[in-house]
Each structure stands twice: as C-alpha cells, then as structure tokens.
PyMOL commands that place a pseudoatom at each C-alpha (Angstrom):
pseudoatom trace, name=CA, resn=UNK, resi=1, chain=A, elem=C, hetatm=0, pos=[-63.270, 42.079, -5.203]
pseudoatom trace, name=CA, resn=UNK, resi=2, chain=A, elem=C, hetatm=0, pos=[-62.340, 39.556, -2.643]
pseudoatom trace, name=CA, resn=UNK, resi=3, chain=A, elem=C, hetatm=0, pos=[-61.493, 35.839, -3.525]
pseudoatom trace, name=CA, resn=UNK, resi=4, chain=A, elem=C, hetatm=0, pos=[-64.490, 35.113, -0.729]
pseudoatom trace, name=CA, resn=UNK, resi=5, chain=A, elem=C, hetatm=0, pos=[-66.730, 37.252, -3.325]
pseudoatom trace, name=CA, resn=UNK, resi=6, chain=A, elem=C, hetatm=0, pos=[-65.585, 35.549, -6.336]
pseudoatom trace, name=CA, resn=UNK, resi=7, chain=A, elem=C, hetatm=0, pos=[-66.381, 32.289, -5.221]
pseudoatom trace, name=CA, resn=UNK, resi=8, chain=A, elem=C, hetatm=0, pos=[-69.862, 33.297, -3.432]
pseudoatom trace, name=CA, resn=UNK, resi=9, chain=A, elem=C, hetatm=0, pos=[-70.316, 34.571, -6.856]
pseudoatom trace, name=CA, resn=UNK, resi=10, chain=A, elem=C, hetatm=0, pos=[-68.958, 31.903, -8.945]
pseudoatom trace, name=CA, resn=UNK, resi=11, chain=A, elem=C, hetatm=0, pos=[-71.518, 29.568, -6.996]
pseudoatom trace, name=CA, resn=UNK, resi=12, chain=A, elem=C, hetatm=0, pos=[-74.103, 31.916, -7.724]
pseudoatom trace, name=CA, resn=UNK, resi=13, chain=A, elem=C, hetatm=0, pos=[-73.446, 31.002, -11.210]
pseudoatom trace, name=CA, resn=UNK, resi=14, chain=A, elem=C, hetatm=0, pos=[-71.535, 34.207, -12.436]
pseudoatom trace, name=CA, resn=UNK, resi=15, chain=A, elem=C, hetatm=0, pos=[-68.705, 33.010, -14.638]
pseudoatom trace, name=CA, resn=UNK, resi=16, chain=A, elem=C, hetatm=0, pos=[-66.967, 36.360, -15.123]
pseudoatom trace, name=CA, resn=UNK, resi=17, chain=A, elem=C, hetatm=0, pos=[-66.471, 35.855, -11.477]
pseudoatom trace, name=CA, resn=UNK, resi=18, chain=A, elem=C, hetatm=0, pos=[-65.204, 32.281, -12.423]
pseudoatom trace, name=CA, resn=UNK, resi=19, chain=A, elem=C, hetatm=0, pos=[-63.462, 33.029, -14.975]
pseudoatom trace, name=CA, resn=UNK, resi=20, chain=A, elem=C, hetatm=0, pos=[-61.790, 35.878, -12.350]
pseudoatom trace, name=CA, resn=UNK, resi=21, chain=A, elem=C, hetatm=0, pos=[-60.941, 33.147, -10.210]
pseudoatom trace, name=CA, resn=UNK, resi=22, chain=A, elem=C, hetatm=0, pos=[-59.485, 31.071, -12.282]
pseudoatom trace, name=CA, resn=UNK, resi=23, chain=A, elem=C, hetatm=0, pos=[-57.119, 34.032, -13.770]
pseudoatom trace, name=CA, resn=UNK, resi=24, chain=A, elem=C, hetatm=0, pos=[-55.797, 34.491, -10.219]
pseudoatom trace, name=CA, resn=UNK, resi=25, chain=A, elem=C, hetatm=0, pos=[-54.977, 30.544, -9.373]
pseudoatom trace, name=CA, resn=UNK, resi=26, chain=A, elem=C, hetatm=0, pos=[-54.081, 29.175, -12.815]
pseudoatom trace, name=CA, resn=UNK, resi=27, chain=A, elem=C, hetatm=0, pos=[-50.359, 29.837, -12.268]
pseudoatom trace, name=CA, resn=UNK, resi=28, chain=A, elem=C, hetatm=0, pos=[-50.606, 28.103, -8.851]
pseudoatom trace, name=CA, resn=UNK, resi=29, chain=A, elem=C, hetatm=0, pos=[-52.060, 25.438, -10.780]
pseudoatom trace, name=CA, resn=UNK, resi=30, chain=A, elem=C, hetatm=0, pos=[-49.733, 24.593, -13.363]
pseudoatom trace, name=CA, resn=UNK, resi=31, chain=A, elem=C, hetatm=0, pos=[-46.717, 25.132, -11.268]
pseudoatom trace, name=CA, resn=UNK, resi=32, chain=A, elem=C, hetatm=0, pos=[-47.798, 22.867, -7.987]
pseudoatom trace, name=CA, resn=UNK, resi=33, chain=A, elem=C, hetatm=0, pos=[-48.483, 20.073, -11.220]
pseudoatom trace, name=CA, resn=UNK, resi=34, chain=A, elem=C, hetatm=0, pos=[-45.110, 20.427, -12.692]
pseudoatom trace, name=CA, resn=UNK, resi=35, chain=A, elem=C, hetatm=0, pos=[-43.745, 19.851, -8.881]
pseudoatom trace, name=CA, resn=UNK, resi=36, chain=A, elem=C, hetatm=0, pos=[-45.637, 17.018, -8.888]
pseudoatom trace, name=CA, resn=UNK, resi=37, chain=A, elem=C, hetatm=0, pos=[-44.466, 15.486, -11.493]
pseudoatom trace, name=CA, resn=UNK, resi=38, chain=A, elem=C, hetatm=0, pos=[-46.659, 16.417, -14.297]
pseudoatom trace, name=CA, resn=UNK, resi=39, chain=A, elem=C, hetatm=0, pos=[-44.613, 16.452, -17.770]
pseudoatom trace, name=CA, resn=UNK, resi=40, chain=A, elem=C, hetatm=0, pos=[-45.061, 19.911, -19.337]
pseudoatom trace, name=CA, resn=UNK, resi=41, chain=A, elem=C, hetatm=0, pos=[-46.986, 18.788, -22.364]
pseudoatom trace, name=CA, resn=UNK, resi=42, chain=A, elem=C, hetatm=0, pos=[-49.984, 17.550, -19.801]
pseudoatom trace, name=CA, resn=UNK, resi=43, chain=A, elem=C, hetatm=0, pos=[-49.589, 20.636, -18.100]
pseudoatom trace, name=CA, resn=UNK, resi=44, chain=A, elem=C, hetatm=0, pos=[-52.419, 22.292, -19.712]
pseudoatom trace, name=CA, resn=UNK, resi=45, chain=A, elem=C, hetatm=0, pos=[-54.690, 19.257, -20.013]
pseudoatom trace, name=CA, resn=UNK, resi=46, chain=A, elem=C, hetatm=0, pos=[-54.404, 18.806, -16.193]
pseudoatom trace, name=CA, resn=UNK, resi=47, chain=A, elem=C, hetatm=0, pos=[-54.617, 21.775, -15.367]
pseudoatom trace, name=CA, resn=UNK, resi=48, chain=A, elem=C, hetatm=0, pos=[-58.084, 22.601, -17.581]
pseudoatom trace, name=CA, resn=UNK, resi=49, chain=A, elem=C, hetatm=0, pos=[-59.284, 19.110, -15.981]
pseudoatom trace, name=CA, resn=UNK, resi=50, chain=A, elem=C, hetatm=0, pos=[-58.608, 21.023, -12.418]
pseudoatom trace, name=CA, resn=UNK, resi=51, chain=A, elem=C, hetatm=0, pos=[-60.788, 23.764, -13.397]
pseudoatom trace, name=CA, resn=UNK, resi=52, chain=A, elem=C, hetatm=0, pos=[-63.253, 21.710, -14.949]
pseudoatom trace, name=CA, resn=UNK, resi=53, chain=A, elem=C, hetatm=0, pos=[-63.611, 19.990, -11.823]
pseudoatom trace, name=CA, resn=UNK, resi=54, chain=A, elem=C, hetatm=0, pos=[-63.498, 23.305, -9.809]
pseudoatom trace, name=CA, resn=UNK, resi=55, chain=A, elem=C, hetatm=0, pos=[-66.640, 24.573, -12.234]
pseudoatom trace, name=CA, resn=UNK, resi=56, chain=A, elem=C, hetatm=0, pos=[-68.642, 21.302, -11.406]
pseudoatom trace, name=CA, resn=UNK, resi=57, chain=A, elem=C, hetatm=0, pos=[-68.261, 21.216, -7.513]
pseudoatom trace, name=CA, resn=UNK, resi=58, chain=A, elem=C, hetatm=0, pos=[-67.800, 24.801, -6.622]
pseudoatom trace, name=CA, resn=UNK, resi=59, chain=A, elem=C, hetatm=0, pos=[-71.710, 24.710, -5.217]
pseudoatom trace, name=CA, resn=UNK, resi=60, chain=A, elem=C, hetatm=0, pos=[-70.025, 21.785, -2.546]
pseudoatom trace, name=CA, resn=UNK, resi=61, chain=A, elem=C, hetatm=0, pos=[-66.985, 24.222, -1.665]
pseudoatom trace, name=CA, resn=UNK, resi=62, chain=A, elem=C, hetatm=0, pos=[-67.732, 25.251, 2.260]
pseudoatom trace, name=CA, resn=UNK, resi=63, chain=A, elem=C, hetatm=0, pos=[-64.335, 25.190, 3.903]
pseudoatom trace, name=CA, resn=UNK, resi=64, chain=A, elem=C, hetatm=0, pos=[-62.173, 28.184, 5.194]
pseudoatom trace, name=CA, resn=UNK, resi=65, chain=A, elem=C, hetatm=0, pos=[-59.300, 28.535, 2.867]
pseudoatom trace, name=CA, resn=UNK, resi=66, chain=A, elem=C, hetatm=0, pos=[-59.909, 28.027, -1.410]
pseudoatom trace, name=CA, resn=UNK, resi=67, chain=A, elem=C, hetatm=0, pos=[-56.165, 27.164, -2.303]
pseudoatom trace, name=CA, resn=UNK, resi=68, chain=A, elem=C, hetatm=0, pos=[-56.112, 24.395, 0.667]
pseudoatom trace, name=CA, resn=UNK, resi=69, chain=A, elem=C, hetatm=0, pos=[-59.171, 23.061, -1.260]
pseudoatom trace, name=CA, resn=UNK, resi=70, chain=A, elem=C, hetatm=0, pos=[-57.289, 23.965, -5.254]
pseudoatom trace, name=CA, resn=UNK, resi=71, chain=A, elem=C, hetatm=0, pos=[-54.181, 22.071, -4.063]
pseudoatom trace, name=CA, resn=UNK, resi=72, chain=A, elem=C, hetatm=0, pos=[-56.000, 18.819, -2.923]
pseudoatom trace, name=CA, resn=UNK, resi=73, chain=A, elem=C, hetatm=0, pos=[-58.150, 18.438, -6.267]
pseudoatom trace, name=CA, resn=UNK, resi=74, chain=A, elem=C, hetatm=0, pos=[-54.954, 19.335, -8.372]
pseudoatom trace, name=CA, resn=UNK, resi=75, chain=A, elem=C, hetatm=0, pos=[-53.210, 16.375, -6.812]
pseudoatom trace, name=CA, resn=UNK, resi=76, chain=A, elem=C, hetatm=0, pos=[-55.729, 14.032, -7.103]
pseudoatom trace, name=CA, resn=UNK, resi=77, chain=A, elem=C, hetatm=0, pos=[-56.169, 15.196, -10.895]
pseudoatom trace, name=CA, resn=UNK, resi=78, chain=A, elem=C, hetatm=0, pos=[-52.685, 14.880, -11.268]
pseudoatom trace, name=CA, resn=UNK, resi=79, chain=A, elem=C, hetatm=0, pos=[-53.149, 11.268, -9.900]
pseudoatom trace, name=CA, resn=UNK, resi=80, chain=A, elem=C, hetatm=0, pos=[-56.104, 10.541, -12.090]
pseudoatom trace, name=CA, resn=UNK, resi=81, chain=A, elem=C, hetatm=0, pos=[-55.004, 11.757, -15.505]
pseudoatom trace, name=CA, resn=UNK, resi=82, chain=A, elem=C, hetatm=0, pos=[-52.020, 8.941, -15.715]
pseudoatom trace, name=CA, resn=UNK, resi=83, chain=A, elem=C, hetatm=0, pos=[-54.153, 6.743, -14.357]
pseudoatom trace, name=CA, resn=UNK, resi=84, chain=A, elem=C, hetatm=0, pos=[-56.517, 7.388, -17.059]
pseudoatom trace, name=CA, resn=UNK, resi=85, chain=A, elem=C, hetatm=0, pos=[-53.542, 7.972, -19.811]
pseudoatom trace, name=CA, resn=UNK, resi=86, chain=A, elem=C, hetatm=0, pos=[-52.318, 4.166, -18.716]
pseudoatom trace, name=CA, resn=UNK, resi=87, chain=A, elem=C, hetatm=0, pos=[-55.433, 2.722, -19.295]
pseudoatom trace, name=CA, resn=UNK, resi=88, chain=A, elem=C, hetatm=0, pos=[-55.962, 4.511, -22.602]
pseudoatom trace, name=CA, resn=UNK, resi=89, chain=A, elem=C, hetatm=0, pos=[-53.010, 3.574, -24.348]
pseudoatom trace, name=CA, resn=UNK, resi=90, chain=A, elem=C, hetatm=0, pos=[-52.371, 0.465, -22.745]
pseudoatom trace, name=CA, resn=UNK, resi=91, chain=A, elem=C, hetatm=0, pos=[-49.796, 1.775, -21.160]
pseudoatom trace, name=CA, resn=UNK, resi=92, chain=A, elem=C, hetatm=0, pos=[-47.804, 0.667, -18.050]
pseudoatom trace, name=CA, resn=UNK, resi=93, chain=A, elem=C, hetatm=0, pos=[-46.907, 4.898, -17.234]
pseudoatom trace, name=CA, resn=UNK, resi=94, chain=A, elem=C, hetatm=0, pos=[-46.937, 5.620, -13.985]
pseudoatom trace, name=CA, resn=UNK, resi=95, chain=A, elem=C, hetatm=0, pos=[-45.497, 9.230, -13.584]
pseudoatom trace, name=CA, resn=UNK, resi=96, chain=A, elem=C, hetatm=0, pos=[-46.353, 8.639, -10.231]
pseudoatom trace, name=CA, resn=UNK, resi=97, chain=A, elem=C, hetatm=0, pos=[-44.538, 5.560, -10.039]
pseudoatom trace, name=CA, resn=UNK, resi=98, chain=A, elem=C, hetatm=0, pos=[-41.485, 5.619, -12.276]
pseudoatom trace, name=CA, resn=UNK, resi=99, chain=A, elem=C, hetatm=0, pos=[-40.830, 9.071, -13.791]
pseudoatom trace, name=CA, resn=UNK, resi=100, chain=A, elem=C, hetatm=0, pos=[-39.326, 9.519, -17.118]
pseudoatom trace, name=CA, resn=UNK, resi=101, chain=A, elem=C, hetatm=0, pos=[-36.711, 11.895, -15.878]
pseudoatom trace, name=CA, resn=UNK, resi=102, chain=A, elem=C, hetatm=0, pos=[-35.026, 14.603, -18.176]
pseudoatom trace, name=CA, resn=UNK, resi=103, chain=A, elem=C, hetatm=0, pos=[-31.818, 15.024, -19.315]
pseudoatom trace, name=CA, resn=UNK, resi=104, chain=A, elem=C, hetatm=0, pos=[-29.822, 18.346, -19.358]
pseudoatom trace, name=CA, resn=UNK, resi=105, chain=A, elem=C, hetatm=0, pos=[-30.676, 19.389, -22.681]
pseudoatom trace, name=CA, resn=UNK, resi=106, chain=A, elem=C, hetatm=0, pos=[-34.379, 18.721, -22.802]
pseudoatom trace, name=CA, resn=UNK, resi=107, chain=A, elem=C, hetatm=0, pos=[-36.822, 21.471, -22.818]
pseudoatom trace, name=CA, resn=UNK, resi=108, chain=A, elem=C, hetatm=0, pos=[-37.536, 20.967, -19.097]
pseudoatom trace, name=CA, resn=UNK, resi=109, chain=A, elem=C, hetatm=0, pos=[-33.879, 21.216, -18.340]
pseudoatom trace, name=CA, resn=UNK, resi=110, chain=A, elem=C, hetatm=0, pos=[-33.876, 24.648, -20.188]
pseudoatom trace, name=CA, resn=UNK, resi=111, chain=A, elem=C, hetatm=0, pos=[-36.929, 26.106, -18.114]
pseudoatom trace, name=CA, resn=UNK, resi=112, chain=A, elem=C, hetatm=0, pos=[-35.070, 25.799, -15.040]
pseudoatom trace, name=CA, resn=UNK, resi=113, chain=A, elem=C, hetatm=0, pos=[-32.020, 28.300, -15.108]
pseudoatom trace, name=CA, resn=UNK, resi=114, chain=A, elem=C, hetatm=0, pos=[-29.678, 27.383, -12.210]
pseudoatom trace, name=CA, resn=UNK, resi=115, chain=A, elem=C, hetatm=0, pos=[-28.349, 23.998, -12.559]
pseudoatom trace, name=CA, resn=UNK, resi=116, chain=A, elem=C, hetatm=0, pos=[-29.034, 23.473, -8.375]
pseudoatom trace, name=CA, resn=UNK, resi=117, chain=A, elem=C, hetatm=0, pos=[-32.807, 24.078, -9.116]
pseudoatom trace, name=CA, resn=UNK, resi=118, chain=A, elem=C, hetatm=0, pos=[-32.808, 21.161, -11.619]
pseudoatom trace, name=CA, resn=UNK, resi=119, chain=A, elem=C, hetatm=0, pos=[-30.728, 19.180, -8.986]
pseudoatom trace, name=CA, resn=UNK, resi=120, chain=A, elem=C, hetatm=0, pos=[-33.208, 20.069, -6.571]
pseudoatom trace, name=CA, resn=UNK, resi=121, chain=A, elem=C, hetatm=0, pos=[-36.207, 19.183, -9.058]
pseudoatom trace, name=CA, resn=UNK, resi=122, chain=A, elem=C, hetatm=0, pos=[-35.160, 15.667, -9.440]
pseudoatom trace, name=CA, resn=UNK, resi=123, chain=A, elem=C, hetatm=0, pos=[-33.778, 14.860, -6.461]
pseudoatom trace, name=CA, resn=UNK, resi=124, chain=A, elem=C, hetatm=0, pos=[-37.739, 16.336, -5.035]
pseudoatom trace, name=CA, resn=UNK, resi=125, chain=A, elem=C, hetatm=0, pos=[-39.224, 13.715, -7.833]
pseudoatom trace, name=CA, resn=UNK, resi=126, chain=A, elem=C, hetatm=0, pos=[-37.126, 10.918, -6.969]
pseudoatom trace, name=CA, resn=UNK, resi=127, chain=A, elem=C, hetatm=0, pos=[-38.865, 10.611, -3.330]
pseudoatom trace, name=CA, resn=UNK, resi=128, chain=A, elem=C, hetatm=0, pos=[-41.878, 8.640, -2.803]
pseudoatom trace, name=CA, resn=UNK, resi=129, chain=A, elem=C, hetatm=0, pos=[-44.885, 10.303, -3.285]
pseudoatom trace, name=CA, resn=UNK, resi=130, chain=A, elem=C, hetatm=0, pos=[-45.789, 10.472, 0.028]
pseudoatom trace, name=CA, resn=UNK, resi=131, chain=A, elem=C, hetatm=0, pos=[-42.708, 12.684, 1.028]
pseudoatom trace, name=CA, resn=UNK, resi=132, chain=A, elem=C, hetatm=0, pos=[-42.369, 14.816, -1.967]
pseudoatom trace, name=CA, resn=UNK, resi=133, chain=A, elem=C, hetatm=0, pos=[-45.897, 16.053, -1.550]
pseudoatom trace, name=CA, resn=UNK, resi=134, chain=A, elem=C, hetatm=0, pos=[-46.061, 17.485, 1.989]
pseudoatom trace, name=CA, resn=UNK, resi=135, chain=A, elem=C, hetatm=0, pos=[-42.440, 18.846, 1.061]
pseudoatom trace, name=CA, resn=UNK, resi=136, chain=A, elem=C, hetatm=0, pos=[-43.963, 20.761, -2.076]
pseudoatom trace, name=CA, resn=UNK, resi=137, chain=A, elem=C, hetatm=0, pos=[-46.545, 21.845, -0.344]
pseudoatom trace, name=CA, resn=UNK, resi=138, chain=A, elem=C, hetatm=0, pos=[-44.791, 23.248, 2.599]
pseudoatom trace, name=CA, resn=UNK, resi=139, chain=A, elem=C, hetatm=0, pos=[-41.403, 24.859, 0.994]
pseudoatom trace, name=CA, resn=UNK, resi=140, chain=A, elem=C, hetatm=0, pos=[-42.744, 25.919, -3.045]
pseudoatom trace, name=CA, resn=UNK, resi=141, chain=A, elem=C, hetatm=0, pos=[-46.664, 26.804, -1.729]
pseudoatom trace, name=CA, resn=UNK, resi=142, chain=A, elem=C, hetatm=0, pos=[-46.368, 27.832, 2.206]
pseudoatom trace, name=CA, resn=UNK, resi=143, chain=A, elem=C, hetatm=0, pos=[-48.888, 25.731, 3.379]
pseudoatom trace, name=CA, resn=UNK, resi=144, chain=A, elem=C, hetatm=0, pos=[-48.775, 24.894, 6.909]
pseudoatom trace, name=CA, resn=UNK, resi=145, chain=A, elem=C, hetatm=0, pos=[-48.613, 21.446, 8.365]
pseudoatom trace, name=CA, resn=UNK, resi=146, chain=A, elem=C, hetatm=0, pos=[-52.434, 21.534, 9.123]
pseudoatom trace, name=CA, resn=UNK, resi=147, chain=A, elem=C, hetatm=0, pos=[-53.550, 22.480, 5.861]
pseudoatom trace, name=CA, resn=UNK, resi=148, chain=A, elem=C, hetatm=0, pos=[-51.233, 19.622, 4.530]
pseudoatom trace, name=CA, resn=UNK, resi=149, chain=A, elem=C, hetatm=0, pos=[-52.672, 16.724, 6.576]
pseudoatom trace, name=CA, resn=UNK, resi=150, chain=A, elem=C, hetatm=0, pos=[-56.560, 18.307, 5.255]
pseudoatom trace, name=CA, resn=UNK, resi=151, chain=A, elem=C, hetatm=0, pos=[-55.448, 18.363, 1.492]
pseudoatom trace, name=CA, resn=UNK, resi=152, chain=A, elem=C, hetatm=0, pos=[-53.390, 14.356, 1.785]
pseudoatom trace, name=CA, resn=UNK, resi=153, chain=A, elem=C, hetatm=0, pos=[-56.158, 13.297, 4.559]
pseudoatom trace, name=CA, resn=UNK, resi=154, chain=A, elem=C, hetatm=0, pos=[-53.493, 12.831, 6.995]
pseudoatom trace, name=CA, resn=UNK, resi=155, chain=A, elem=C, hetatm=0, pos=[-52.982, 13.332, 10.535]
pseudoatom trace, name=CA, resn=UNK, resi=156, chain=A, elem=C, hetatm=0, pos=[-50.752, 16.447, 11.511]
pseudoatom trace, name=CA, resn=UNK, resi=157, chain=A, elem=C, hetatm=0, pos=[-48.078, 13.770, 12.812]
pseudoatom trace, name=CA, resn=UNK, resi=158, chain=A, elem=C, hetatm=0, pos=[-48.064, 11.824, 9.945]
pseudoatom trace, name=CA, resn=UNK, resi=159, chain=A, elem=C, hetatm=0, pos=[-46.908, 14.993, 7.715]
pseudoatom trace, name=CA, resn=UNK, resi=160, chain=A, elem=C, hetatm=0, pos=[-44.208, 15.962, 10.483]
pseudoatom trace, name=CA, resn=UNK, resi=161, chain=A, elem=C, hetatm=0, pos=[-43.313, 12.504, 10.241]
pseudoatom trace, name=CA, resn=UNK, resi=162, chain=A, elem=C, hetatm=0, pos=[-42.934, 12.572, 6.199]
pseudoatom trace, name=CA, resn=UNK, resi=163, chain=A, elem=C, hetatm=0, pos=[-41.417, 15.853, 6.231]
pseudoatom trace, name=CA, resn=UNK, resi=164, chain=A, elem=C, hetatm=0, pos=[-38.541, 14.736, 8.387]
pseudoatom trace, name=CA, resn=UNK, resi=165, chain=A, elem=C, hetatm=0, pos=[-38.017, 11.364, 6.235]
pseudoatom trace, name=CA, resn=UNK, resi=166, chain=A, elem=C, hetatm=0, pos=[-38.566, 13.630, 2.670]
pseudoatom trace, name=CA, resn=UNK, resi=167, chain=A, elem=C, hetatm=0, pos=[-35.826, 16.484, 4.155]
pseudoatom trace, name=CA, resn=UNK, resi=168, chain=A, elem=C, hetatm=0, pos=[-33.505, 12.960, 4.801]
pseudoatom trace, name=CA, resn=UNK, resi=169, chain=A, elem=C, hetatm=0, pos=[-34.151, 11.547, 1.679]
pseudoatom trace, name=CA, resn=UNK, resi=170, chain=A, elem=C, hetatm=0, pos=[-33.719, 14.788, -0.326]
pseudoatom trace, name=CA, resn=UNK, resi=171, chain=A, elem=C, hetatm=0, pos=[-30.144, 15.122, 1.583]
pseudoatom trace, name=CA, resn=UNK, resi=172, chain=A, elem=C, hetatm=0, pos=[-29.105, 11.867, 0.597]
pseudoatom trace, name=CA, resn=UNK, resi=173, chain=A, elem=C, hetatm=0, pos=[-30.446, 12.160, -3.014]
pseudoatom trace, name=CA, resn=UNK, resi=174, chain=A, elem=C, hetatm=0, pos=[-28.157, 15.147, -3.572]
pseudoatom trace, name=CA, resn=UNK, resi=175, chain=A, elem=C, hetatm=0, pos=[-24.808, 14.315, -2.123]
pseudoatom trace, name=CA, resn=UNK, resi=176, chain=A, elem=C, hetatm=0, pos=[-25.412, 10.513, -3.360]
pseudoatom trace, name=CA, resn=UNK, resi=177, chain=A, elem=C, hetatm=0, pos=[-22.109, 9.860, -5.818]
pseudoatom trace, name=CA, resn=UNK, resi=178, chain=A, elem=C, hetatm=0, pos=[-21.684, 13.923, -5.889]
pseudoatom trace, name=CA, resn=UNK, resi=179, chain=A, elem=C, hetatm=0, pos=[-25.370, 15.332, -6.587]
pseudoatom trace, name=CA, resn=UNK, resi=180, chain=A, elem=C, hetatm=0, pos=[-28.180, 14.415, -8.680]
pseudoatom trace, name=CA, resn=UNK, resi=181, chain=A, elem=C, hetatm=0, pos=[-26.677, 14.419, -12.076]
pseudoatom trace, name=CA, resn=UNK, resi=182, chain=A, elem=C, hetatm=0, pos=[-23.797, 12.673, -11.490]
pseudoatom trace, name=CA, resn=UNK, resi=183, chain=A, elem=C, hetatm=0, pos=[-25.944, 9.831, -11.645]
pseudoatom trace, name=CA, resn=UNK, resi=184, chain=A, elem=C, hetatm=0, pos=[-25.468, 7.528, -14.411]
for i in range(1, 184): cmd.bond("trace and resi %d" % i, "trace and resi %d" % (i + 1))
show_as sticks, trace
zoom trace
C-alpha cells in the first residue's frame, strides 16, 4: 500500500494503517531529532510526542509531500519539549541554546564510529539554529530548498542565504585550532 493510502486511511480512522505509517517514518524521526540536537535519552519521548501530534492532526494534513509535513512538526516538538523540560524543572536548559556537548567517551561518542562523523556532529550543533537546520535538512534528509523554506516558514532566499553562511560556519568550526575536538 502506498504512503498516500496509509494516510487517506489513517484519517479515515484506521490505526493499523497508522500504526503502518508510523513503522515506516519512526527512524526518520528519531534520527532528524538527534541532528537536531535532541540528547538520546529524550529521543523516544520526542519522538512519541511527534506521533502523538501526527495522530491528533492527521484529519488537517492536505499538502503534497507527508515527510515535508513530519520534518516541520518534529522540529517544532523538538523546540517545545525543552521548552517545556525548562519550565518543569526550573531549569535554565536550552538545548537549543547552549548544548551540553559530549565528550569522546560518552555513549553518544560511541554511536558514532568514525571520529570525522563526531567532528562533523558537533561542529553541525555548534551553528545557530537557523543554519544547522536547513543544512540537516538538505545534506542528512534530501530535502530540497523549497521544501525547506515550507517546513522553517522561510522564503527560498532566505534558506540559500543560511545554507551558504551554515557551509562557512561549518568550515571554520572544523579547521578552528585543528578540528572540533581540539577544542579545549
């Protein structure tokens, strides 16, 4: 069955066909959080929030691509769940804002095998929000610069414009004092 079916479906109130749907993007999920900047033990609490959401506003889904759609209500939950965590615990955590970067031997560290993909990791969290989304979006999930000004509500020249400053900033965030963790 097509994903088109499965979500006609799914608004039609079948939750196999949900449930279907959810099987195929759950992966997407939890790995376009992690590149945001989720910390893998919220992983699975964002990511069930995403599909939560998904479940309760499926009947308003209308547009021409589902993942376009997936991507911009994973962000925003991503947004929303520190938000929420801050004011909880009375907090001033921001992952947004200041990450709590990992060291070499943390459990992150060990997830990503080649030490230039764990470069590349936190040099990618390091930029502004602004620029590491559109350059998440476009290199790790293929999205085109279109469907990345519809999922930040951007215009298509402010993501060209944020993809050249995140590619300049990522360059100068690796060879800065010899690459990423160099950095004391």
């Amino acid at each position: 069955m097509s994903e088109s079916q499965l979500i006609v479906r799914a608004q039609q109130g079948n939750k196999d066909a949900f449930s279907d749907l959810m099987e195929i993007h759950y992966r997407t999920v939890e790995k376009f959080a992690y590149q945001c900047g989720v910390h893998l033990d919220d992983i699975p609490d964002v990511t069930q929030e995403v599909f939560i959401k998904i479940y309760r506003f499926l009947h308003q889904f209308n547009h021409e691509r589902f993942t376009t759609w997936l991507y911009k209500i994973t962000l925003n939950t991503a947004r929303d769940y520190y938000r929420k965590e801050s004011r909880e615990r009375g907090k001033e955590r921001k992952a947004f804002a200041n990450h709590e970067y990992f060291t070499p031997n943390s459990v992150e560290a060990k997830i990503l095998i080649f030490e230039e993909d764990y470069e590349l990791h936190i040099a990618i969290l390091k930029l502004d929000e602004k620029y590491r989304i559109p350059l998440i979006l476009y290199y790790f999930q293929d999205l085109s610069y279109q469907q990345i000004a519809e999922i930040m509500n951007i215009s298509l020249s402010a993501v060209k414009t944020r993809m050249f400053r995140a590619k300049d900033g990522l360059k100068n965030a690796i060879n800065a004092d010899g690459g990423v963790l160099n950095e004391k």
